[in-house]
N, C-alpha and C positions, 0 to 999 in steps of 0.2 A: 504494500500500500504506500510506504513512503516514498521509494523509486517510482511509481508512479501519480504519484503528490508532486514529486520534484522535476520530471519530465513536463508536467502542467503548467508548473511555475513558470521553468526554463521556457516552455513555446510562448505563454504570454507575454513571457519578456519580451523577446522576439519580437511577437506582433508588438509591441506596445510602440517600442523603434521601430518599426516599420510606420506606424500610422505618423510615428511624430514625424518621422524624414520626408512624408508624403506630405505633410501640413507646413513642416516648413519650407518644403523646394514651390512649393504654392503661393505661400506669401511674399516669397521670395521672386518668384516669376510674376504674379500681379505684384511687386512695386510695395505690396503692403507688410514686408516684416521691417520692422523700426528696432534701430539700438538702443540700451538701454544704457548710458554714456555716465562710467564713473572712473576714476582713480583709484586704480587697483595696482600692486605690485607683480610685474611679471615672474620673476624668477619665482615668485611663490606657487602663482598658476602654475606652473607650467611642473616645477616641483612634486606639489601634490597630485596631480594629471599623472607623469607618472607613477608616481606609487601605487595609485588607482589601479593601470593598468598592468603593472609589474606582475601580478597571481595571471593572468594571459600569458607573459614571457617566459613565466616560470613552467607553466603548464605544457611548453614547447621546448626546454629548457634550452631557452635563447638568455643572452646577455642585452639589458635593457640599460642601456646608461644616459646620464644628463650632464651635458657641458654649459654653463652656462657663466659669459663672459661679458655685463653688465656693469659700466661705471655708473649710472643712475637704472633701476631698477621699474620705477612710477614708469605708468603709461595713462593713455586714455583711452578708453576702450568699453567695449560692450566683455565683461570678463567670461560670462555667460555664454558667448559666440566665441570668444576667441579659443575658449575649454572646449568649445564640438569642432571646430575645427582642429586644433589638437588632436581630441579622443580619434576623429575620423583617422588622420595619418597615421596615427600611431597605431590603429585598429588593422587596417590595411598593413601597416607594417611589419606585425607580426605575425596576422591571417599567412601573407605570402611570404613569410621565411619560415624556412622547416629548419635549418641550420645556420648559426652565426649569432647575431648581433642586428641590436635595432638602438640606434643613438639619437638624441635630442641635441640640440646645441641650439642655445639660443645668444645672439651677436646683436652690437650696435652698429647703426652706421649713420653718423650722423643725426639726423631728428626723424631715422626710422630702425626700428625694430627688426630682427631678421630670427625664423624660427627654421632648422633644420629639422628634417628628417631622412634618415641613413637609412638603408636595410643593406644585408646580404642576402636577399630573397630571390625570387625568379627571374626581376625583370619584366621588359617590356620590350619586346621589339621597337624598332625606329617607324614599322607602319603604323603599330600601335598608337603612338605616342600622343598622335592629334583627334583622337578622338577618346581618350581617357576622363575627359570633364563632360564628356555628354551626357546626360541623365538615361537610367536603366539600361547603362552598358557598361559590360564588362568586355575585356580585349576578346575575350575567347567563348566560346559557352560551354566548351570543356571544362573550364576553369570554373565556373558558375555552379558547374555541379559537383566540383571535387572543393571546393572553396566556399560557398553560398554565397550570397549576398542578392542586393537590389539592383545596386549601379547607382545608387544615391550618394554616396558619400562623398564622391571627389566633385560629383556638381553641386552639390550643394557648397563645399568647401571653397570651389570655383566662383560660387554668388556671392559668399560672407566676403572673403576676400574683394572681390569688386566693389562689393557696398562698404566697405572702412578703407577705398581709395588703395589698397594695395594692390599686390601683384604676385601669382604664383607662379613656379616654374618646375619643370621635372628633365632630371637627368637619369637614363635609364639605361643600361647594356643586359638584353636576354640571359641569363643563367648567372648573372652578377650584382645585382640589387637594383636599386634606385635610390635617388635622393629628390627630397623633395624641400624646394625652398620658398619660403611665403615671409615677403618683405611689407608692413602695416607702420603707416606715420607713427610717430611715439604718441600724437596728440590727434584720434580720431576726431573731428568736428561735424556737428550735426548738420543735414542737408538743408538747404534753403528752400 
């Protein structure tokens, strides 16, 4: 009974992320998801995000690490979007590594923010590569079904980003990881 009590849980789970990625990629294509803009410390986020996800890393047993190299730490930000953006990469990053290491590094550069994300994972081929932020696509459908997923996570991640005036980028070689890099003003400022 309890195995099957916890199988219950677990698919709820499931859906539950499923209906919020579905609500948010929605408000997010009508124009209508708004940030919620406060002064939070980064390295904290970003900190506690991974420990969060560290019992995943663990469960793979991959090595999860955090670099983070901050002369002033404050940002302005939606802290709430910038942690699912996070969860997202990092989720991805350790769904597609079986073996290695998944690294955070979070940098300055000037009056922008810079968050890494490392894997030693599969990869992506170079056809791939341009269409990884489309919404309910995955590179493969092979993959889809040895891996799960929606194909929500990287557009959605694709829209937070655009809406706090940043930029993401991904650098990928097939059977050799990826990195993914998302650059956000220190000081998100509300739309006009």
């Amino acid at each position: 009974a309890r195995n099957m009590v916890e199988r219950i849980l677990s698919g709820a789970r499931r859906l539950l992320v499923l209906i919020e990625d579905i609500l948010d990629f929605s408000k997010l294509e009508a124009g209508r998801l708004e940030l919620n803009l406060t002064e939070f410390n980064l390295a904290d986020l970003v900190t506690k995000t991974v420990e969060e996800l560290n019992c995943l890393a663990q469960q793979k047993h991959l090595a999860l690490d955090v670099y983070i190299n901050l002369q002033n730490p404050n940002v302005i930000n939606d802290s709430d979007r910038v942690r699912q953006i996070l969860v997202n990469l990092l989720s991805n990053a350790i769904k597609f590594t079986d073996i290695g290491k998944v690294n955070v590094e979070v940098l300055e550069i000037q009056e922008r923010v810079m968050l890494l994300v490392k894997d030693t994972g599969i990869g992506i081929s170079e056809a791939d590569l341009k269409n990884i932020f489309q919404e309910f696509r995955q590179v493969n459908q092979c993959l889809t079904r040895k891996y799960g997923g929606t194909g929500l996570g990287l557009a959605i991640v694709d829209q937070l980003v655009r809406l706090m005036k940043g930029s993401i980028t991904v650098e990928s070689k097939l059977g050799e990881g990826s990195t993914f890099r998302v650059e956000l003003p220190r000081v998100v400022n509300s739309p006009d």
